[in-house]
N, C-alpha and C positions, 0 to 999 in steps of 0.2 A: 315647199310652202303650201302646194295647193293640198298637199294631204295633211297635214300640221292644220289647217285651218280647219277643214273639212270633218276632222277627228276630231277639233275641239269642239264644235259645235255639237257633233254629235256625241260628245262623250258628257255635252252641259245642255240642251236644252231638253227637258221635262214636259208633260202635260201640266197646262195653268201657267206655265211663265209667260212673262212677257218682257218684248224683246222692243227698243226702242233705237232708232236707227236713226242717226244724225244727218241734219237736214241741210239748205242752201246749197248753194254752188261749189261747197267744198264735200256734197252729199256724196259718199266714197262707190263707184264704179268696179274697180276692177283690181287685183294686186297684181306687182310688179313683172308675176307670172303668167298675168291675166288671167286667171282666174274672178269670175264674176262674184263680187262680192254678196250681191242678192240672191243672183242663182245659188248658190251654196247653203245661205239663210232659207228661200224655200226650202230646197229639197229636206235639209235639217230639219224644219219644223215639219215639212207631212208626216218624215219617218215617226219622226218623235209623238205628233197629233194633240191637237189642246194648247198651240201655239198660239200667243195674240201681236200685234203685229203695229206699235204704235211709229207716225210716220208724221214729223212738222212740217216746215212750206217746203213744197217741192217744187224748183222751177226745172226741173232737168227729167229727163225719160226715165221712168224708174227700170233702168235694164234690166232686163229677165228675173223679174220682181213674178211672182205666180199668187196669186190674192188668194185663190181657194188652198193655197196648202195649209194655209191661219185659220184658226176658228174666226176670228175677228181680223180686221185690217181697220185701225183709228186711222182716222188723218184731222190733224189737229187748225190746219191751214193749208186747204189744197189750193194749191201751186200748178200749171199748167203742168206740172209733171206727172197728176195725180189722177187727172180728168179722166184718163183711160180704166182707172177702178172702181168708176162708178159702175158698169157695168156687171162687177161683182154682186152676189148676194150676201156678203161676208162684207162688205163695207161699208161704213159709217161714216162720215162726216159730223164731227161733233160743233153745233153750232156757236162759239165762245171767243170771248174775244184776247189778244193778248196778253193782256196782263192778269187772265185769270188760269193761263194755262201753267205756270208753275203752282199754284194750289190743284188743280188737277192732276197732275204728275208727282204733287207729295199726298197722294189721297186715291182717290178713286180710280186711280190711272196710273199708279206708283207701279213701274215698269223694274223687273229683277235686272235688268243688264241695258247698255248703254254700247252700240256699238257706231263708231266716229272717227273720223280722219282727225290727223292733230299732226301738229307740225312740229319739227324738232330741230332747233338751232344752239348749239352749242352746249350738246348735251341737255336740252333745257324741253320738254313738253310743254305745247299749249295751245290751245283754240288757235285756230287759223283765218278762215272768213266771214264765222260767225263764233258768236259764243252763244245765243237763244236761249235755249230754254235749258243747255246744258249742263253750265254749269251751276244749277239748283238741282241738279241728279247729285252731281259731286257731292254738294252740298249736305245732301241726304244721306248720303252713303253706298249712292249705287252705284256697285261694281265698272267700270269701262273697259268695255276693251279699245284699244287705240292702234290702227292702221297709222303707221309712222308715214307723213311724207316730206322729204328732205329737202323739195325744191318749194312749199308751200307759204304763201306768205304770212308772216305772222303779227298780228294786229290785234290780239288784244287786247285789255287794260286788265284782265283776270290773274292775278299771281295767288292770289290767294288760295289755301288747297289744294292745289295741285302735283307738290311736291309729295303731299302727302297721301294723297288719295289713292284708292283701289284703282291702280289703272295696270294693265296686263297689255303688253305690245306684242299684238299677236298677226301682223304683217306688216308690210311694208308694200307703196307704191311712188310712184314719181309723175303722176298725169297732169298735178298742183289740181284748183280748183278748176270748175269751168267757167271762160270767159263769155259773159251777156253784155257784150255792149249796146248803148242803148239806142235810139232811134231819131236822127236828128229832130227838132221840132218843124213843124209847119208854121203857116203864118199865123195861121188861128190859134196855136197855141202860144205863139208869140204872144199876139194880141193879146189873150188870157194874161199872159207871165204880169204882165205891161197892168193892168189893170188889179190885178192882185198887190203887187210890188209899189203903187200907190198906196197902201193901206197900211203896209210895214213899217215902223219903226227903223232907223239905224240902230244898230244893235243889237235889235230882237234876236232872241235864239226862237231859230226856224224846223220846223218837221215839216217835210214835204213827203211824196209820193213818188215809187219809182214812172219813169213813161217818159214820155216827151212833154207835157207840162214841168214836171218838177228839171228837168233839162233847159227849161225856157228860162224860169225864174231864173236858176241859178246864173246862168250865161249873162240874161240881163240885167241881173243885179248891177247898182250903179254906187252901193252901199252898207256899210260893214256889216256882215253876218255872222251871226256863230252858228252851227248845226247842231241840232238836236233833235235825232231822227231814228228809225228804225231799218233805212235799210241807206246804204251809202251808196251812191251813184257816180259815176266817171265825170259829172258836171263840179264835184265839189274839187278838184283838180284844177279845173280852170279858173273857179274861183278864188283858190289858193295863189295861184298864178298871175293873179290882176291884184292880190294882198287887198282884197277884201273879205278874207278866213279870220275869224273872230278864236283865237284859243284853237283848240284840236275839235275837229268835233266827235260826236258821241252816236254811236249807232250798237247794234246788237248786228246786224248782215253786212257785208259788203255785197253789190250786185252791180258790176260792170265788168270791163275788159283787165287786159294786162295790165294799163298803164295805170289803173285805180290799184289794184290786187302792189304791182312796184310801188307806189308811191304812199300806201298803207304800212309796207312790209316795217317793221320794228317802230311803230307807232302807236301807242297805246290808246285805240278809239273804242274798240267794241266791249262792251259790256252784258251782261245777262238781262233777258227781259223783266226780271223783276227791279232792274234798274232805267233799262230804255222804256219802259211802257208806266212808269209808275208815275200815277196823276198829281199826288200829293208834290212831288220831286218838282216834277214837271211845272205845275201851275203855282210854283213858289220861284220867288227872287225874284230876275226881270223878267219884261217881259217875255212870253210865250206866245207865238201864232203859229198855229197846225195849219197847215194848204194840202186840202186835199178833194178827190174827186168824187162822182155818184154816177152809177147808173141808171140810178132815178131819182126822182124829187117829186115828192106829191105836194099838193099847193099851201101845205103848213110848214112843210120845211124837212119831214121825214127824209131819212136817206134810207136806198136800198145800196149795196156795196156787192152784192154775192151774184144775182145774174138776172136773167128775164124768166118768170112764169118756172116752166121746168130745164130751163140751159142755164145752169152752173157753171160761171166763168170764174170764180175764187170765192175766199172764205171772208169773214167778218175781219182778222185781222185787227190791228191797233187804230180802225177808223173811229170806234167808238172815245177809246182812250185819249186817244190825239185829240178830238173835238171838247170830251169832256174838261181837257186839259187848256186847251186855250180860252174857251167861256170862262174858266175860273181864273182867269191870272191876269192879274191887277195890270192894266196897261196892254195884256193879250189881247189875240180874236183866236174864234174858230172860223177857219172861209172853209166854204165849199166853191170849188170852182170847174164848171162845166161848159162844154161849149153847147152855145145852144142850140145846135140840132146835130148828131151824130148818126152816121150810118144813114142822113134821110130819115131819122126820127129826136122828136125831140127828149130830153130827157126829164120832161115834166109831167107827170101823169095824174090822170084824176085819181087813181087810188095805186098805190104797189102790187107790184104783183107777187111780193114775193114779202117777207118778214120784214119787220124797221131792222138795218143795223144800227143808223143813228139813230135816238131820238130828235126830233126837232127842238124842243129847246136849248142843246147843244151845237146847233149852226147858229153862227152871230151874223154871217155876211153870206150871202151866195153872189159870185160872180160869175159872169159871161164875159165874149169878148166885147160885148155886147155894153156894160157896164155892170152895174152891183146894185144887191137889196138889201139894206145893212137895217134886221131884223131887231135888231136891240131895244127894247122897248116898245116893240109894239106889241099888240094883242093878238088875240087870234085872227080875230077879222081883219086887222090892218095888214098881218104875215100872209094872209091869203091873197090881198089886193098888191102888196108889194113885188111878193113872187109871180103871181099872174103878169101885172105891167113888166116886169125884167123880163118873160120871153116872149111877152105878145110884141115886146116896144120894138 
């Protein structure tokens, strides 16, 4: 296997290609003969030279990943797995938010090959704990190759395609994905869930955030939910399990433990982000409320989502979409919900330090545990005195 792989790459990668390496917790590590699947992809490209090197969210260590053996190293959503490539001079971080990275990937960024775990159940290929941004490669027509894994769970709503597509199963491992479970909440995030969770609708179909808020909500929910989300967390289990689960829900990632990854397995939840991130979808029928967080807030209501000054803690991600999506839907909200002082500072700042991901007219509500400043209709001056009195109160 490890020479079969090894040979193929070097017998297919060119100067100018580009190589696009599938992402999430099903992000492929090693073959069954361990064989490092990235170490292999370096070495490949230096020999080769003029390699570029595209990489979605990564929440995992990108193992013996070498950044200067690519002319370029993209990361389209750096992921705590990524952080260590910043230190590269070959690396970019492309600023963009989710639902515009499949027009970047049939365009300016249209990658020759597709390399991805897929899972294989009864003879049958297909997306395993995410589907992202992948399957609009398919779509396109580009090439995959597919690291078969037999123990992986398989979750997604994607049949389309697939049978017929360029796919080339060119190993095989059995690691499944990696399990993130998530981090119980504290009280303050309780508090938060609590104060959020007033402003919901029964019914609503919900997009939260992975962390220990979007853990709070769920648990304290007292009232029927559907999900309609971007990444699926171990909390929508428990809510299933109290039969307040509205329909299946809908995510493009899974990102928790075993018992998320089992109780997924032959469920048809995940879809392509040209499906989980699409506003128009999204902010049509009933309603829509996005819960999500900021690292900052300046006193009109801007959200920063990416880090402080020069420390990059993640990428822009579906914060923009999500918020744009709930402002627009009839009966919706967009919340932002923060607590209000973190680490010993607060997260309200006179100016950003860093780009808007949101814009402010896309937050309807900002909550604390503190209470809420439900911005809807107010002006500028009135969004400044509203946000101010929520963290001064």
């Amino acid at each position: 296997m490890t020479v079969d792989f090894a040979s193929r790459l070097r017998g297919t990668l060119r100067p100018g290609m580009t190589i696009a390496f599938g992402d999430g917790v099903g992000g492929l590590r090693a073959l069954d003969d361990g064989t490092s699947v990235l170490g292999e992809i370096s070495r490949a490209a230096k020999e080769a030279g003029g390699v570029r090197l595209i990489l979605g969210w990564s929440p995992l260590p990108l193992e013996d990943l070498q950044p200067d053996a690519f002319t370029e190293v993209i990361t389209l959503m750096p992921g705590w797995g990524a952080r260590g490539l910043t230190a590269s001079t070959v690396t970019r971080s492309i600023p963009t938010s989710m639902s515009a990275i499949p027009a970047l990937l049939a365009g300016p960024l249209r990658p020759d090959l597709l390399i991805t775990r897929m899972a294989a159940h009864g003879g049958t290929l297909s997306f395993s704990t995410e589907v992202s941004w992948q399957q609009g490669l398919i779509d396109a027509g580009i090439p995959v190759w597919a690291v078969v894994d037999g123990s992986a769970p398989a979750a997604s709503a994607v049949r389309r395609g697939i049978e017929g597509a360029d796919i080339d199963v060119v190993g095989a491992c059995g690691d499944g994905p990696a399990p993130m479970p998530g981090r119980a909440p504290e009280a303050v995030h309780e508090a938060l869930a609590d104060n959020v969770l007033r402003l919901v609708p029964p019914g609503a179909r919900v997009q939260y955030g992975p962390g220990q808020l979007g853990t709070a909500i769920l648990q304290r929910a007292d009232i029927p939910l559907a999900i309609d989300t971007g990444l699926l967390t171990d909390a929508v289990v428990d809510l299933d399990r109290r039969g307040l689960l509205v329909g299946v829900p809908s995510a493009t990632y899974l990102f928790g433990g075993d018992e998320l990854f089992g109780w997924a397995d032959g469920r048809e939840i995940l879809r392509g982000i040209e499906h989980s991130h699409d506003v128009t979808r999204l902010a049509s029928g009933g309603p829509f409320v996005s819960i999500n967080t900021a690292i900052e807030i300046d006193p009109y209501g801007q959200v920063n989502v990416e880090g402080i000054a020069d420390r990059v803690v993640g990428g822009i991600g579906g914060h923009p979409d999500y918020c744009a999506a709930g402002r627009l839907s009839s009966g919706g909200l967009s919340i932002v919900a923060v607590a209000s002082r973190f680490g010993g500072r607060s997260p309200l700042v006179a100016q950003l330090s860093r780009p808007v991901s949101t814009p402010a007219h896309d937050v309807d509500v900002i909550v604390t545990e503190c209470g809420h400043a439900d911005l809807r209709g107010a002006d500028w001056v009135q969004r400044r005195a509203l946000i101010t009195e929520l963290f001064d109160g």
